[in-house]
TIPA-899991 format. One line per 5 residues: for each residue x, y, z of C-alpha. Coordinates in Angstrom, 3 decimals. Layout:
# TIPA-899991
X:Y:Z ~ ... $
END
This chain:
# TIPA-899991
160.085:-81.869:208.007 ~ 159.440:-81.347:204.250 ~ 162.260:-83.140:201.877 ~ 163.550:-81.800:199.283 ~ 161.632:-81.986:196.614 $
158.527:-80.441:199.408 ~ 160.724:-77.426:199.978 ~ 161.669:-76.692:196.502 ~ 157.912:-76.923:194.888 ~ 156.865:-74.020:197.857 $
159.459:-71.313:195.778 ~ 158.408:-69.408:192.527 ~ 159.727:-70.698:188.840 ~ 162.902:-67.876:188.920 ~ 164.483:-69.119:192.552 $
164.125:-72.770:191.050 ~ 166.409:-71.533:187.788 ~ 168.675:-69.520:189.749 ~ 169.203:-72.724:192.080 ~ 169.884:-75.346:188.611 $
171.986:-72.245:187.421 ~ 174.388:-72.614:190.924 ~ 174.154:-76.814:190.418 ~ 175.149:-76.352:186.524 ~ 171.990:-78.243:185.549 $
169.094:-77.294:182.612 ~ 166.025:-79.305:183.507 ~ 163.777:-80.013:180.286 ~ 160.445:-79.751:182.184 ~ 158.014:-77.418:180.877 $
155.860:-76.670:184.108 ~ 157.010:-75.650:187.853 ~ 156.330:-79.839:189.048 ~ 158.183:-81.361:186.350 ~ 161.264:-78.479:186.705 $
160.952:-79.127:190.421 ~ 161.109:-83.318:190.213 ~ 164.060:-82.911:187.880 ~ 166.002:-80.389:189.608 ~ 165.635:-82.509:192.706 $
166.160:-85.596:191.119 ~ 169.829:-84.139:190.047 ~ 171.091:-82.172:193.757 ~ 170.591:-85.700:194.941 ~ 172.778:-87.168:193.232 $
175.721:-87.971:195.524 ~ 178.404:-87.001:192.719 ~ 176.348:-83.886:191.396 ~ 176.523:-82.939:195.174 ~ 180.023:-83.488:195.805 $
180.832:-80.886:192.762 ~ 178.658:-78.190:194.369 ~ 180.113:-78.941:197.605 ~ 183.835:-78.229:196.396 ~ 183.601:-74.804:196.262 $
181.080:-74.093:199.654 ~ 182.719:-71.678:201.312 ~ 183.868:-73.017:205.072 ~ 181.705:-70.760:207.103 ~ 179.032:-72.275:204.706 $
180.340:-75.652:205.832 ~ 179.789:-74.693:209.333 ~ 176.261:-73.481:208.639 ~ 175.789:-77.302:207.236 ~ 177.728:-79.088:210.215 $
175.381:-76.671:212.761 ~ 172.457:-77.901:211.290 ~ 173.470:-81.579:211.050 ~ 173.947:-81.308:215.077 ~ 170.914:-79.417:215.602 $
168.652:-82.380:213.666 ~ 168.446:-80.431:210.702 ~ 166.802:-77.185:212.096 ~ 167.539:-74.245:213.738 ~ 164.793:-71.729:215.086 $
164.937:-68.524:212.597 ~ 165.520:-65.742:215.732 ~ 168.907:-68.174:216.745 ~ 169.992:-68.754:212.525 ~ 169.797:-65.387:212.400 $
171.880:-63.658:215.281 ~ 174.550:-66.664:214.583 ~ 174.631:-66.054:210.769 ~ 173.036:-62.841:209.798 ~ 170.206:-62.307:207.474 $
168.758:-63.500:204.692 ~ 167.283:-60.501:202.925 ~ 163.488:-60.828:201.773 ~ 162.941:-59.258:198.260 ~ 159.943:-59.331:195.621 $
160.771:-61.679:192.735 ~ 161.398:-58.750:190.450 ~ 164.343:-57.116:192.385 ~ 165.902:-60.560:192.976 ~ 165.955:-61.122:189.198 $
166.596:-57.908:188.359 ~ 169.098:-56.914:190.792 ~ 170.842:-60.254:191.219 ~ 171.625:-60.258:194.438 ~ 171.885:-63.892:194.568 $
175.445:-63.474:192.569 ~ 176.573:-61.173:195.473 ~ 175.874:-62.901:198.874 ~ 175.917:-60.859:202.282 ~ 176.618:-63.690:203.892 $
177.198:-67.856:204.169 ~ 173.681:-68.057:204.351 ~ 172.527:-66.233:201.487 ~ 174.958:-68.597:199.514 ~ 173.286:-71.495:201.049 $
169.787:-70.155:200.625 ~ 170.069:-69.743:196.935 ~ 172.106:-73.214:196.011 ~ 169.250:-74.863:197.573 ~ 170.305:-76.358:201.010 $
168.388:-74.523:203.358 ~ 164.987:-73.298:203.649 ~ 162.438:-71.592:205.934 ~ 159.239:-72.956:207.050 ~ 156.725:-72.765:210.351 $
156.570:-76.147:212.282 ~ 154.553:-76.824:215.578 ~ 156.237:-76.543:218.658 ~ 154.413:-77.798:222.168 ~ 150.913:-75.224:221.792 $
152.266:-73.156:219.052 ~ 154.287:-72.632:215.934 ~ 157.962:-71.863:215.498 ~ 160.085:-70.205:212.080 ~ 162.761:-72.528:211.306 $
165.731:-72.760:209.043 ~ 165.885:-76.630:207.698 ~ 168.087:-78.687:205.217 ~ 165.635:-81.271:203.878 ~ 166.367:-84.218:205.814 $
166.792:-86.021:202.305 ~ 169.806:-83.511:201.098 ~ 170.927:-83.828:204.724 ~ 171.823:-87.628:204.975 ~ 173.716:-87.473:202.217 $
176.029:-84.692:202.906 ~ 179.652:-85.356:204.466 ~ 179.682:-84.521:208.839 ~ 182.185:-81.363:207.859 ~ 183.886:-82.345:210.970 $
181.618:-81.340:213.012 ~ 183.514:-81.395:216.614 ~ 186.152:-78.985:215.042 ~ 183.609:-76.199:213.658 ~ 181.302:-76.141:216.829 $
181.678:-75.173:220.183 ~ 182.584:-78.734:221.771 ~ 183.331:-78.621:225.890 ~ 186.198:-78.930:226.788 ~ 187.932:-80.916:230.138 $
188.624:-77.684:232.764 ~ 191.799:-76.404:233.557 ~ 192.951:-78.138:236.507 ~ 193.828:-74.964:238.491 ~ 189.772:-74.006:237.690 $
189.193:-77.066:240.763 ~ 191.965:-77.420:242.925 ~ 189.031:-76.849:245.784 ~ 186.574:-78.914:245.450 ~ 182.959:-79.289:246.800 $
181.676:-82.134:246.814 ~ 178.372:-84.171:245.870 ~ 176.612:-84.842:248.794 ~ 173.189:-86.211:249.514 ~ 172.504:-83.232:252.467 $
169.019:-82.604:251.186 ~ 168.132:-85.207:252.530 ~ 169.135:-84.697:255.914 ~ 167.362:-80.972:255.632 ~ 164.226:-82.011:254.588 $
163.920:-84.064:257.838 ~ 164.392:-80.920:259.713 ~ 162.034:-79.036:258.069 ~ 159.524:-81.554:258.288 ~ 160.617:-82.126:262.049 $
160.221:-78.394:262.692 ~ 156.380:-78.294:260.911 ~ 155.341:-81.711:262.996 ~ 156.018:-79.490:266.430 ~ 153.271:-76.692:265.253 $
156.352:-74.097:265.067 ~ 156.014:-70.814:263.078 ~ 155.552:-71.524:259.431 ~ 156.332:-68.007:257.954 ~ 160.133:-68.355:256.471 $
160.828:-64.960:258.210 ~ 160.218:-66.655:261.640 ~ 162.000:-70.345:261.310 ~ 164.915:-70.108:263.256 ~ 166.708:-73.152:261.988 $
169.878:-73.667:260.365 ~ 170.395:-75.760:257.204 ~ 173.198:-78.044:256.473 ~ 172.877:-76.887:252.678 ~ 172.518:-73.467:254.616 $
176.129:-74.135:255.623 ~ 177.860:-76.097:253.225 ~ 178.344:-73.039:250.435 ~ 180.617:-70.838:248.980 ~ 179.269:-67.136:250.520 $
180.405:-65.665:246.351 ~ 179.009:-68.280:243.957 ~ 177.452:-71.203:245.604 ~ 173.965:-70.494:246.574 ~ 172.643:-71.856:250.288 $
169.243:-73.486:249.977 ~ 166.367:-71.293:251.368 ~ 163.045:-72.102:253.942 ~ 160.827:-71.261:250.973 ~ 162.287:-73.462:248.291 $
162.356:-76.413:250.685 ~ 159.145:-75.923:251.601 ~ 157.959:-76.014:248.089 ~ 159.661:-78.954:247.820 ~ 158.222:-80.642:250.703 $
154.890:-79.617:248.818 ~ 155.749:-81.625:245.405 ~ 156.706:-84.638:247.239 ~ 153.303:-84.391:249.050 ~ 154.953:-84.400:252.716 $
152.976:-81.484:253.313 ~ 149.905:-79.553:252.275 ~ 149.985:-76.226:250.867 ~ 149.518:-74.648:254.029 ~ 152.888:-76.474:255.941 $
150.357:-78.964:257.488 ~ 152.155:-82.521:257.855 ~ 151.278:-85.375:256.032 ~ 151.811:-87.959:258.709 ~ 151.709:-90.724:257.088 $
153.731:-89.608:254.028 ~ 156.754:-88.472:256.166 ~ 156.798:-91.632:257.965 ~ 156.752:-93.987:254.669 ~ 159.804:-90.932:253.218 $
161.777:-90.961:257.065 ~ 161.551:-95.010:256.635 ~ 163.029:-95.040:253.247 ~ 166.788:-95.503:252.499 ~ 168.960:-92.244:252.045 $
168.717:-93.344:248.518 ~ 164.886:-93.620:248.067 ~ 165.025:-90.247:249.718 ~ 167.015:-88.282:247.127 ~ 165.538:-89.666:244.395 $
161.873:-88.552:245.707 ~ 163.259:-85.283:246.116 ~ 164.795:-84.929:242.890 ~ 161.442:-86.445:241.011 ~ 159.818:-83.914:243.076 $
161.436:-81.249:242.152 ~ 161.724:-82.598:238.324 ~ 158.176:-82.328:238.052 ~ 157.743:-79.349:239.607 ~ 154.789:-76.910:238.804 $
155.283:-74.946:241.652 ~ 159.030:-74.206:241.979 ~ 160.374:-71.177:239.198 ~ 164.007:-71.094:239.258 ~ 164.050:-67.566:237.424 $
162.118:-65.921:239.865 ~ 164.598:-67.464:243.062 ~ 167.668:-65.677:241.117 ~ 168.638:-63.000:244.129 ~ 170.238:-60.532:241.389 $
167.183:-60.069:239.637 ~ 163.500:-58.972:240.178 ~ 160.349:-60.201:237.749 ~ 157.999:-57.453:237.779 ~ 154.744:-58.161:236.250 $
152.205:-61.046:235.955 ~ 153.649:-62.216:232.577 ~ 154.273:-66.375:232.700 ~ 157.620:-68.567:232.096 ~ 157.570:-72.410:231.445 $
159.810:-72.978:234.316 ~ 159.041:-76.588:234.246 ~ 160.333:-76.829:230.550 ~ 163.039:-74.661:231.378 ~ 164.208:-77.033:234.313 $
163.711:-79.728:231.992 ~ 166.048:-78.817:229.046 ~ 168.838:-77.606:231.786 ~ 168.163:-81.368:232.903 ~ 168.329:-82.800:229.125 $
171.827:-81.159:228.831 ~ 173.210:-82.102:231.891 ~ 172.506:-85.879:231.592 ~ 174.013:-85.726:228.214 ~ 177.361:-84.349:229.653 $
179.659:-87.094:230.521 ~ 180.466:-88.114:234.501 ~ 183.333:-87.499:236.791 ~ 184.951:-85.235:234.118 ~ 185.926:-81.479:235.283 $
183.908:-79.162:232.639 ~ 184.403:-75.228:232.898 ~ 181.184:-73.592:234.033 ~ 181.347:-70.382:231.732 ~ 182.513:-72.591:228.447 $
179.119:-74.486:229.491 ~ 177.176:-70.926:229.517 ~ 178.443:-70.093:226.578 ~ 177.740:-73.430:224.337 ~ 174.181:-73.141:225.487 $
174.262:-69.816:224.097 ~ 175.740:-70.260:221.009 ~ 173.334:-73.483:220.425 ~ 169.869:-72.875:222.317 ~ 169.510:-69.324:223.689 $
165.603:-69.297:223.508 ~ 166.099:-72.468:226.081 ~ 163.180:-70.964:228.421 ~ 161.724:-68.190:225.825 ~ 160.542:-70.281:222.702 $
158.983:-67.518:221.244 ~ 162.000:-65.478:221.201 ~ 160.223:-62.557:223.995 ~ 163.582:-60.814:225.138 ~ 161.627:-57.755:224.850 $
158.254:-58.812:226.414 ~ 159.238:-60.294:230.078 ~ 159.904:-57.489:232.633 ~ 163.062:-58.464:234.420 ~ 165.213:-55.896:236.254 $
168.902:-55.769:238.303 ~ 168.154:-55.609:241.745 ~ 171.082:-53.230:242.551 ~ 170.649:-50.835:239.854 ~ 166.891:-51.337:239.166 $
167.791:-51.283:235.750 ~ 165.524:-53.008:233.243 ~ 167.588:-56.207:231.315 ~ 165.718:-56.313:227.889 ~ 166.709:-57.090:224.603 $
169.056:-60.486:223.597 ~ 171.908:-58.286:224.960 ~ 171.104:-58.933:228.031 ~ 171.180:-62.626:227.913 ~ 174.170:-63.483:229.755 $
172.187:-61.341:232.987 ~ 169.561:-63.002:232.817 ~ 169.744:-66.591:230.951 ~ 173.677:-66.837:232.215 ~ 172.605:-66.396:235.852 $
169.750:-68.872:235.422 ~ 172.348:-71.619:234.243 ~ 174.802:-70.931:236.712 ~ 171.784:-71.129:239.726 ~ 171.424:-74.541:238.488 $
174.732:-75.441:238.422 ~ 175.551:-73.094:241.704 ~ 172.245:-74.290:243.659 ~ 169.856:-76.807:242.895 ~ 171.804:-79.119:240.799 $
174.609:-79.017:243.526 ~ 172.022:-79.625:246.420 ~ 170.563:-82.657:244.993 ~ 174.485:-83.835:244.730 ~ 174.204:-84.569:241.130 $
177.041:-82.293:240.410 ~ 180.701:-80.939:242.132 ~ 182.290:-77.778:242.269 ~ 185.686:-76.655:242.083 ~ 187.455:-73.501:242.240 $
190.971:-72.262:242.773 ~ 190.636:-71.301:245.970 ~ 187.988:-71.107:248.288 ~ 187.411:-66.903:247.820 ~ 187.269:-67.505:244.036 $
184.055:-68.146:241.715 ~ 182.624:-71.490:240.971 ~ 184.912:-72.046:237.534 ~ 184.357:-75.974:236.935 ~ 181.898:-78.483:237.661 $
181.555:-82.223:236.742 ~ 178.362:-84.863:237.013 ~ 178.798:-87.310:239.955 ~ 178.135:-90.472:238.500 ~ 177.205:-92.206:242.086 $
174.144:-89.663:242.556 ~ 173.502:-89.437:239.073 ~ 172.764:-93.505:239.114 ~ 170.811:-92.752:242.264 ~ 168.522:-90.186:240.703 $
168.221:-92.008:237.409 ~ 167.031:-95.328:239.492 ~ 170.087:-97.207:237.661 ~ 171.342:-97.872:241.493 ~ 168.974:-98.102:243.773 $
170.563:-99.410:247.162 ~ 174.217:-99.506:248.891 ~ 175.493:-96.287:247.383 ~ 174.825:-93.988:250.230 ~ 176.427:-94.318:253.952 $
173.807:-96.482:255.865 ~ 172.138:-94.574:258.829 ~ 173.038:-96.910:261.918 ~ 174.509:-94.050:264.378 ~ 173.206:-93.579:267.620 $
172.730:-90.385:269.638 ~ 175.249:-88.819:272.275 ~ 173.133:-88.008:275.061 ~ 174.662:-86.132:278.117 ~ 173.643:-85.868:281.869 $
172.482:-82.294:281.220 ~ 170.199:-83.193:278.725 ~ 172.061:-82.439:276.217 ~ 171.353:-84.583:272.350 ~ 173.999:-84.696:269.904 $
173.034:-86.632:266.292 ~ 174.810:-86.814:263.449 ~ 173.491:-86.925:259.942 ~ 173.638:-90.634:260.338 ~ 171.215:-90.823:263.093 $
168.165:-92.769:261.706 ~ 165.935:-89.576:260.485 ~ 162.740:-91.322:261.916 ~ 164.762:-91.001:265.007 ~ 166.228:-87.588:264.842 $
162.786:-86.404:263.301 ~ 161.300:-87.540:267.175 ~ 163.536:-85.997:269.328 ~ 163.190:-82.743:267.631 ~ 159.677:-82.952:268.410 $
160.802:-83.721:272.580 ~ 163.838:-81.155:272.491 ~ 164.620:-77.821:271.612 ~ 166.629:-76.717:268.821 ~ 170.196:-75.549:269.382 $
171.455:-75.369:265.745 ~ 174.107:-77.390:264.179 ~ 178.104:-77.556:265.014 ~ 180.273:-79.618:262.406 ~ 177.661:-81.005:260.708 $
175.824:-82.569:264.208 ~ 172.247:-81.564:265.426 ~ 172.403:-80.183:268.982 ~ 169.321:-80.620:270.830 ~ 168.518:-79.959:274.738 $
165.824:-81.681:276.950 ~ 163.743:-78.692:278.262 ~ 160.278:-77.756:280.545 ~ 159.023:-75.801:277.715 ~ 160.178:-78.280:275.126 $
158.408:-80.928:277.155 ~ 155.102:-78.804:277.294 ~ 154.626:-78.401:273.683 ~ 155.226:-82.090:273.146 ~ 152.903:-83.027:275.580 $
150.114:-81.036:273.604 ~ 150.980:-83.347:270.915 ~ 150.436:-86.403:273.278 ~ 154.025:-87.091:273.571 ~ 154.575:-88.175:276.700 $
158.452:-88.337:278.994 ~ 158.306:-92.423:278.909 ~ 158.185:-92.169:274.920 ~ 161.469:-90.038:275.114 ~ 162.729:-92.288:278.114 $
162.172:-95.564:275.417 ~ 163.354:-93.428:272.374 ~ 166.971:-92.573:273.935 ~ 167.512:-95.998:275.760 ~ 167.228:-97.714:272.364 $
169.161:-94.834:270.220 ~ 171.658:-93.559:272.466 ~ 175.126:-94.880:273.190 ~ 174.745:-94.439:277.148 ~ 171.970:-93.023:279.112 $
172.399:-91.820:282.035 ~ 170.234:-92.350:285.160 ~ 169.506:-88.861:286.219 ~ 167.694:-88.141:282.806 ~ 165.388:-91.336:283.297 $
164.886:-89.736:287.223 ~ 164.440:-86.031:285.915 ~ 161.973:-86.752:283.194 ~ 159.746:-89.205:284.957 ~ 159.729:-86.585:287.853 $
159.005:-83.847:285.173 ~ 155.589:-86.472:284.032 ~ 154.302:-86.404:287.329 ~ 155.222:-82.517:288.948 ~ 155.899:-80.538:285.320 $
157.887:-77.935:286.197 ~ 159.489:-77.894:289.299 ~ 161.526:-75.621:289.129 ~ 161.535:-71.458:287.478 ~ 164.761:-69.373:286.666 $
163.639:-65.924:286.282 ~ 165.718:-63.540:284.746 ~ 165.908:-61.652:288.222 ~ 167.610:-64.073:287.886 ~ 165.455:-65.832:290.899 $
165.346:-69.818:291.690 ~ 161.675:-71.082:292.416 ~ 161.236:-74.354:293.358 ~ 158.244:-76.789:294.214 ~ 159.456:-77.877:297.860 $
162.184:-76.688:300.256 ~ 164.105:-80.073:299.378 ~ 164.743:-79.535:296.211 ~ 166.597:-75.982:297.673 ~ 168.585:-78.206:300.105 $
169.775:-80.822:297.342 ~ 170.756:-77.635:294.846 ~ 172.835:-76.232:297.605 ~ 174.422:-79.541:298.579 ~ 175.677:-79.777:294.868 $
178.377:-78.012:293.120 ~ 175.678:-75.393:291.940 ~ 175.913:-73.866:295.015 ~ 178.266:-71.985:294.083 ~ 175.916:-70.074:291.766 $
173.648:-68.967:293.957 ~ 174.316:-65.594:295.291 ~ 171.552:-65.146:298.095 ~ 168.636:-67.338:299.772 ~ 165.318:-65.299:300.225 $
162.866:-68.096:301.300 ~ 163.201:-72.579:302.274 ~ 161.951:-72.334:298.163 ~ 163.418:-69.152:296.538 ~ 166.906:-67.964:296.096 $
169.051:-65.220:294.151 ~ 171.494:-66.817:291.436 ~ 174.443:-65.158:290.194 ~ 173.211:-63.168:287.101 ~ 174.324:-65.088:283.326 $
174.428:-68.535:285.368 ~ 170.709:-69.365:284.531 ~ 172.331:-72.023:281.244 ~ 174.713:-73.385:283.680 ~ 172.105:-74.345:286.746 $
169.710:-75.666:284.360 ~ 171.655:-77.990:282.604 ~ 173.040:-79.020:286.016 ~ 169.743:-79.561:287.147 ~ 168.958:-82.287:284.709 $
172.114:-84.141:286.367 ~ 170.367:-83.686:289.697 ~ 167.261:-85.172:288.246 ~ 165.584:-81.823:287.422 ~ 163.986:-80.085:284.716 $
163.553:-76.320:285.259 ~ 162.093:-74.103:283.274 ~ 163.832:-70.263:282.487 ~ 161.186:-67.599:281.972 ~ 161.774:-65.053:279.888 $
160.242:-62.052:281.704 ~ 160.141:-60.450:284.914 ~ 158.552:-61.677:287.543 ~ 158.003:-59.957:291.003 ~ 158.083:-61.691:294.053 $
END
């Protein structure tokens, strides 16, 4: 950044004498250098200063104090919708006119006492417009109490989070059943998973956004679990599935971090981008990122207050180049185009509070509170424990250790909680079928068809027999019997949705009708084929497993 005597030597022989006019000073030099060195010389004196300084104006003193938090410089597009204009005239019609005795505004006054000025600088691949106080004049000037003239957050209201949601490290547990789901050779399309999330569940239906198929998978992609086409990277997942819960996260989140792939503003569900025209959505995530770490931890902050510093200090966060006009963005209800800096808080406002709202809160690095649980998001605060985490400054005993072991029931049914090790849960989803999740456990169920498609994989009943004797808090017998009968006949067993019972061998008939099933079936047709009572097909198969069974239901009609 040019200093002062730089920034003064790049203006015209007039604008330097109407400057020493404002500072009361009469330099003898005969050329524009000489005039400039002198006049410089003198505004840097500290007691010269302090006269010119008695009579700034305060919203001139906030112009000052602004810059001093900003580094010295504030893009042109942002000085001038805070401040207003500074009018460009010729030389003759300044002089001739004197507008410079009659400012429009506290910037104009600035602008022609000499303590601001207006030069290109480089900025990533390009060049910027800037308004700058020379960073020479600018150490020497008083701080203006700076806190007091510019927006400073404030601690929330503490009826903005008397419900709180809190931090949790649930990505983690996702991820593995994602990854679990891909490993099988499911459907990949998001439109035909048929799994539930826990950060599918664990959201606020108004404000809080639930995490979707297609972001995770992204994210799966970044962290190299998978390719680019949902195909598992064995080896990868088992290293991440080994790791602690807090090795995890923090691959996640330096995933995601570094993310060329994920683009936050296009995820937004108000809003469409129409158009092949390109945001930085990795700088973007990055400068959400600078300001968060910079907030401080476990202190409630209001959410819109948040919005609305960013917007009063860096509005052009994600458009550097100032292209409200340019980027074709439209409401998704009204199909109404948002352009123009109006229509910031739509688009740029939304974008902030998805951070806050969604990614931000999946990773756990922040909490949300509200005042009740029907009410927007209003306050949010950094969680210190997952910021450490993610940051690397703690790297082990910070998350809850995963040393629970499965519930496994007679009927085949597999209950894990999150705690479950995930190299163990991530297994039996490849043996079991998916029943979704009930208060945060994954329900699984020992199947025939489940048991098929692991097979193809070369999974094999003994591996599941070893898995659950070591995981599980009691195994029953009958599953050991059912499953090792399952590896030498397959399917014994077919529930049609006649609903007809087929079985391999009349004994298997006798022992189903000797057992409290009996009372489900509703007619015998044949020593291997009777008529159940239609909507019991769940109960009898389950209650085959007890008997040492595994039948298969098929899902069409079948004539006999």
């Amino acid at each position: 950044m040019p200093n002062l005597s730089q920034s003064l030597s790049k203006h015209d022989l007039g604008f330097l004498k109407i400057i020493a006019q404002f500072w009361g000073v009469k330099p003898s030099g005969k050329n524009r250098k000489n005039f400039v060195q002198e006049l410089s010389a003198f505004m840097l004196q500290p007691n010269n200063l302090e006269h010119v300084l008695g009579d700034l104006p305060e919203d001139a003193r906030t112009i000052l104090a602004d810059l001093r938090q900003n580094h010295g410089q504030i893009k042109y597009s942002l000085f001038e919708r805070k401040y207003g204009i500074i009018r460009e005239v010729g030389q003759g019609k300044r002089d001739r006119d004197a507008i410079y005795l009659h400012p429009i505004n506290a910037a104009e006054y600035l602008w022609y006492r000499g303590f601001i000025f207006r030069d290109f600088f480089p900025v990533q691949d390009t060049i910027e417009e800037y308004i700058y106080c020379p960073p020479d004049l600018q150490n020497i000037l008083p701080d203006f109490n700076i806190a007091e003239r510019l927006s400073i957050l404030q601690p929330a209201h503490p009826d903005h989070h008397k419900i709180i949601f809190q931090a949790e490290d649930l990505l983690v547990d996702d991820s593995c059943t994602l990854l679990s789901w891909y490993r099988k050779g499911l459907p990949r399309k998001e439109s035909d998973i048929n799994l539930t999330l826990l950060l599918g569940t664990h959201f606020q239906p108004r404000t809080i956004y639930p995490i979707s198929i297609d972001y995770l998978k992204l994210l799966m992609e970044d962290c190299g679990l998978i390719a680019d086409d949902t195909t598992p990277l064995v080896e990868s997942i088992r290293v991440f599935l080994a790791d602690k819960r807090e090795d995890g996260l923090r691959k996640l989140f330096q995933g995601w971090v570094h993310s060329n792939k994920i683009n936050e503003l296009r995820l937004l569900p108000e809003i469409e981008c129409v158009g092949d025209w390109h945001n930085d959505a990795l700088q973007t995530r990055q400068f959400i990122l600078n300001q968060i770490f910079n907030l401080p931890t476990d202190v409630w902050l209001d959410l819109d207050d948040f919005i609305q510093q960013i917007y009063e200090t860096n509005p052009d966060f994600q458009r550097p180049s100032g292209n409200y006009d340019t980027w074709l963005i439209r409401e998704k209800t009204s199909s109404e185009f948002l352009k123009g800096f109006s229509s910031w808080k739509s688009v740029e406002g939304r974008l902030l509070r998805y951070f806050l709202c969604g990614p931000l809160y999946w990773f756990g690095l922040v909490e949300l509170g509200s005042r009740d649980e029907q009410s927007p998001v209003l306050a949010f605060r950094i969680a210190s424990k997952i910021k450490d985490i993610l940051t690397g400054n703690k790297t082990t005993d910070c998350l809850p250790k995963e040393e629970d072991k499965l519930k496994l029931q007679s009927n085949g049914k597999i209950t894990s909680s999150r705690f479950v090790p995930r190299t163990v849960r991530y297994q039996i989803a490849r043996f079991c079928d998916w029943e979704g999740i009930v208060k945060d456990q994954y329900i699984f169920q020992i199947s025939s068809p489940s048991l098929a498609q692991a097979r193809k994989q070369n999974l094999l009943p003994q591996q599941l027999i070893s898995l659950l004797r070591k995981n599980a808090h009691y195994f029953p017998a009958n599953i050991s019997k059912a499953l090792l009968r399952w590896e030498t006949y397959a399917t014994e067993i077919q529930i049609q949705h006649t609903p007809v019972l087929q079985v391999r061998s009349p004994e298997i008939l006798v022992a189903i009708q000797n057992s409290r099933l009996a009372r489900h079936i509703q007619n015998v047709l044949s020593p291997t084929v009777a008529i159940l009572i239609p909507g019991s097909e769940q109960t009898v198969q389950q209650g085959l497993i007890e008997l040492g069974f595994i039948a298969e239901i098929k899902t069409t009609n079948t004539n006999l």
